[in-house]
C-alpha positions as a Markdown table, in Angstrom:
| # | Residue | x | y | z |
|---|---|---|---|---|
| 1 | Unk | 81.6 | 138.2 | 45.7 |
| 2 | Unk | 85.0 | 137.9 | 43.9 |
| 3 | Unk | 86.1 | 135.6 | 46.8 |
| 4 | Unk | 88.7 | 138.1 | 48.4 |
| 5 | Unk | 88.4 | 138.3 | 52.5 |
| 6 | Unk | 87.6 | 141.6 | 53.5 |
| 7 | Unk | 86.7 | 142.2 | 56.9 |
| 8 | Unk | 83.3 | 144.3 | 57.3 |
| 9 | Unk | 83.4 | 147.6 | 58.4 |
| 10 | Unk | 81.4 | 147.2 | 61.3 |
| 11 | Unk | 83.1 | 149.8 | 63.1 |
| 12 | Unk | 82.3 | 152.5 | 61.0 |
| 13 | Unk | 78.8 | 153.5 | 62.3 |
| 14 | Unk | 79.6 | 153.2 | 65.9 |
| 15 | Unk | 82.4 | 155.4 | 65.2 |
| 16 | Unk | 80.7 | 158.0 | 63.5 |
| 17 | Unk | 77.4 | 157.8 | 66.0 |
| 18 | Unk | 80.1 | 158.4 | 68.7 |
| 19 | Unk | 81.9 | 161.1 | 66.9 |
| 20 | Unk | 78.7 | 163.0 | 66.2 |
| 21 | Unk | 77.5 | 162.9 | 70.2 |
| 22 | Unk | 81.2 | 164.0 | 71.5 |
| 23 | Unk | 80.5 | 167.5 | 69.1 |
| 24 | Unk | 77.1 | 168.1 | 70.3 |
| 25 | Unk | 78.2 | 166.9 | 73.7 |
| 26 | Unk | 81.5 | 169.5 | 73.6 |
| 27 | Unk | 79.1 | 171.8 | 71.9 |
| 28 | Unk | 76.5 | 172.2 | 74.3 |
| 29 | Unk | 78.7 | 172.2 | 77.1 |
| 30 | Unk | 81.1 | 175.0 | 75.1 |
| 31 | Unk | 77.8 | 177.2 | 75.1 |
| 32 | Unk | 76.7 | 176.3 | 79.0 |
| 33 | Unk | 73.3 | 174.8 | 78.2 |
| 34 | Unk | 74.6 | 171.6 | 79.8 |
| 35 | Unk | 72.8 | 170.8 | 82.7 |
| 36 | Unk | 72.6 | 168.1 | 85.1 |
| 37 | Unk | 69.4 | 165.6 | 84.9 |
| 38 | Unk | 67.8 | 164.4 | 88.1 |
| 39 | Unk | 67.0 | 160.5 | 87.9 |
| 40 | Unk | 64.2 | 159.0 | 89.4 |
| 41 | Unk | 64.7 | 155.2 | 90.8 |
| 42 | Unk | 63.1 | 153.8 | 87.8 |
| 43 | Unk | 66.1 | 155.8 | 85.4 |
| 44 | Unk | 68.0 | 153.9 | 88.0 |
| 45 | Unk | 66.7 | 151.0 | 87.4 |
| 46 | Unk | 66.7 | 151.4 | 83.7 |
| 47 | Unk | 70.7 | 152.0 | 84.0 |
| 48 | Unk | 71.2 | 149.0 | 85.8 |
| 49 | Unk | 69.2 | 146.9 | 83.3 |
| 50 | Unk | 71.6 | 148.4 | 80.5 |
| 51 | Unk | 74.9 | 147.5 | 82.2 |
| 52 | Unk | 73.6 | 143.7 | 82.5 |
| 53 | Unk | 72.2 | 143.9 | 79.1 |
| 54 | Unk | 76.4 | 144.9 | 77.8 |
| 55 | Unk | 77.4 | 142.2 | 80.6 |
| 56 | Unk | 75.5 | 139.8 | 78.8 |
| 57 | Unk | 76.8 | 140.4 | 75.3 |
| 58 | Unk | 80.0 | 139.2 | 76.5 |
| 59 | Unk | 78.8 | 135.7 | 76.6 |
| 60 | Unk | 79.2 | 133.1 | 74.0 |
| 61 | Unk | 75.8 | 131.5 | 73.8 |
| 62 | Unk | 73.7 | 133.4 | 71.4 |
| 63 | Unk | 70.0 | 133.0 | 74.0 |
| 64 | Unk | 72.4 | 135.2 | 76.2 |
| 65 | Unk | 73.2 | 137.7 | 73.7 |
| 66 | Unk | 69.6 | 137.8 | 72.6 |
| 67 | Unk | 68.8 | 138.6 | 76.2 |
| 68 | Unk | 71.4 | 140.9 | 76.8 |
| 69 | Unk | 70.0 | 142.6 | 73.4 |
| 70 | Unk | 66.7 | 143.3 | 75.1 |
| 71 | Unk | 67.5 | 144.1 | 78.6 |
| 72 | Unk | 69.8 | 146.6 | 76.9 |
| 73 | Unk | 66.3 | 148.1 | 74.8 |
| 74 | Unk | 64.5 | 147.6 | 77.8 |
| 75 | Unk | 66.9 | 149.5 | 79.8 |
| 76 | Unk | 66.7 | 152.5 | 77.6 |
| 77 | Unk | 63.2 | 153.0 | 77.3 |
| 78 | Unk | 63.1 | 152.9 | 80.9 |
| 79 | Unk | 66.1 | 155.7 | 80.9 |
| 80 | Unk | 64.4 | 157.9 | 78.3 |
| 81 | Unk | 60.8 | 157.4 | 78.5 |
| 82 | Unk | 59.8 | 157.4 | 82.3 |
């Protein structure tokens, strides 16, 4: 508003979503209630959806961001939900 240039700090949630996961991660695995998850082929197929969803954000044209956006969401329902 007062016309300096700030950059955002976009980074900050990201960084603090993936700082929270890595101490439950290190903490459920410090206690040995890690275990391994058995994925069926539609988790597979979820996962792969996912990794071409982040491929897409990579692009320049915002339709194949968009895309990328929902194969990502798509991707993780199929991960978590089925």
């Amino acid at each position: 508003m007062s016309g300096e240039n700030r950059r955002p700090a976009a980074w900050l949630l990201p960084v603090i979503v993936m700082g929270v996961g890595a101490y439950f991660l290190y903490d459920a695995a410090s206690r040995g209630t890690l275990k391994a998850a058995a994925l069926s082929p539609v988790n597979w197929a979820g996962l792969g959806l996912m990794v071409a969803g982040l491929v897409c954000a990579f692009f320049k044209k915002p339709a194949l961001k968009l895309a990328g956006v929902l194969a990502c969401g798509i991707g993780a329902i199929l991960v978590i939900c089925l």
